[in-house]
Residue, then its C-alpha position, 0 to 999 in steps of 0.5 A: x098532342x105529342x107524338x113520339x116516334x121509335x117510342x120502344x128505342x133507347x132514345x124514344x121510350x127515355x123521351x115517352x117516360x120524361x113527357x108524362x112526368x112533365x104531364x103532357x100529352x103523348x101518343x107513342x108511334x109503335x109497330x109491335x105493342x108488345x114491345x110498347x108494354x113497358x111504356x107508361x101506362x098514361x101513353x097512348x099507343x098508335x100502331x102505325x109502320x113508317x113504312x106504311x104511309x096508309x097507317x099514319x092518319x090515324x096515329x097522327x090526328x089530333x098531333x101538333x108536335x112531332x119527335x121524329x127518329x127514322x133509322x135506316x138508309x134512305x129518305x122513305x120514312x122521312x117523306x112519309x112522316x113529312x106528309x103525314x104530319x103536314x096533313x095533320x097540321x103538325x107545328x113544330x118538330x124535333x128531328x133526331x139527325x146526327x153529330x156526322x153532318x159536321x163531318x169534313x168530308x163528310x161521311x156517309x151516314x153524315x149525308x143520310x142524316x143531312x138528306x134527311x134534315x134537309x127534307x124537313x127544312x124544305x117542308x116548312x114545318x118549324x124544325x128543331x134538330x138534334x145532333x148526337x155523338x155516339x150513344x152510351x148505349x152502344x156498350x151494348x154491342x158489346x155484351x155477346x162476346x163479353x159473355x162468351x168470352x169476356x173480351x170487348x173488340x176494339x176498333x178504334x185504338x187510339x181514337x177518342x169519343x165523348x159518349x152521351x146518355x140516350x136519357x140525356x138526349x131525351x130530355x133535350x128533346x123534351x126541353x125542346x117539345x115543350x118550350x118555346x124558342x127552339x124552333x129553327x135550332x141545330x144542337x149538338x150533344x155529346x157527353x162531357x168525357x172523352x174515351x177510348x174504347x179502351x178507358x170506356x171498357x175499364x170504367x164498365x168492369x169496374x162497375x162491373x166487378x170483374x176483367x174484361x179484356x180488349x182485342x184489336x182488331x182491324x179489318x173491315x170485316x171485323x169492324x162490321x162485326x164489332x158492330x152487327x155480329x149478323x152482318x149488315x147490307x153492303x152500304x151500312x156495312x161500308x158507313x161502319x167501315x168508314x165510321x170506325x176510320x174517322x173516329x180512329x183518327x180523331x185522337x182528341x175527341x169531338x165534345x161539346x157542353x150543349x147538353x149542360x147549357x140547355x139543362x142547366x145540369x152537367x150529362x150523365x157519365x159513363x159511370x153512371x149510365x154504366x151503374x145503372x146498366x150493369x144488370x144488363x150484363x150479368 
């Protein structure tokens, strides 16, 4: 059995729908059934709360592989899965960390991530690591002010990114949940093309049809807006700050083709994902 943590994520539900197309066994890790409505019917659903180590027994009995996604600040929902997959004799775990422990320095959310990473090694459980670039999702932080107004703010000017599609994600953790040999391995995984937010914006109004305009922006509290438009606590806040300043600088573009190499295919584009979103912002 396969149990699927953040199952209603942009990553989780991508990787619950390609495991029962590959006709495993999966148990999706939810808090809101509601939200697990439009995960595939053959899906079983555990309502459990990572925060609540007293609901974990259940949703993980009988699990043997684990995809493991814990978002946030802090270790707590870490640890607690770690226990509770060590006493339910889980062998083998693929852990969504990200592409910012490479970081020299490294930042801020590189160090959660890399904490995080670290507590799994220590556990003894066989571990495969995933380390995403930014998610193409993430186009999706921009839809308020696309509708309010029809601009994207920029953050990050000149600096350059290879965005990568949650589904191809997802299916590298699929690959690596259900084949041997991955265990112990690190895999990096961005998408092939490299942006700025600029050139990412143009690629979305074509899809689109229509102008969207980009706005510059500059100061910490704009750059935390760009981002959570309700506000974000203090650390997260100062992440995102220090986020948007190493992407800003690196004017190149971080890229790897492990994604290609692993799949024996090339990633999604930005325009495809932007194609199939599109309806997203009508």
């Amino acid at each position: 059995m396969l149990l699927v943590t953040g199952a209603t994520g942009n990553v989780g539900r991508e990787l619950v729908r390609t495991l029962v197309e590959r006709g495993a066994e999966v148990r999706a890790l939810v808090r809101d059934p509601a939200r697990a409505a439009t995960l595939p019917d053959r899906a079983e659903r555990a309502v459990a709360d990572l925060d609540d180590p007293g609901t974990l027994a259940r949703a993980f009995d009988g699990v043997d592989r684990l995809f493991l996604l814990t978002p946030g600040i802090g270790l707590t929902h870490t640890e607690h899965a770690v226990a509770a997959a060590r006493a339910a004799g889980v062998t083998h775990v693929v852990q969504l960390s990200s592409y910012n422990v490479l970081g020299d320095p490294m930042p801020a959310m590189g160090r959660w991530h890399h904490e995080r990473e670290e507590l799994l090694r220590a556990s003894g459980i066989p571990t495969t690591v995933l380390r995403p670039g930014g998610y193409m999702t993430n186009a999706f932080d921009w839809l308020p002010t696309i509708r309010s107004g029809g601009y994207v703010l920029d953050p990050v000017g000149p600096g350059r990114f290879a965005p990568i599609d949650p589904a191809d994600i997802a299916a590298v953790a699929a690959l690596a949940l259900t084949e041997d040999g991955h265990a112990g391995a690190a895999y990096t995984l961005t998408g092939e093309q490299t942006f700025t937010v600029t050139e990412q914006v143009r690629v979305l109004a074509a899809a689109l049809g229509r102008d969207i305009a980009i706005r510059p922006i500059g100061t910490p509290a704009e750059t935390v807006a760009a981002r959570f438009p309700h506000g974000a606590p203090p650390a997260l806040a100062e992440a995102i700050v220090e986020g948007f300043a190493q992407l800003r600088a690196d004017t190149v573009g971080f890229r790897t083709d492990t994604v290609r190499t692993l799949l024996g295919r090339e990633p999604a584009t930005f325009a495809d994902w932007c194609r199939r979103n599109a309806h997203r912002f009508g």
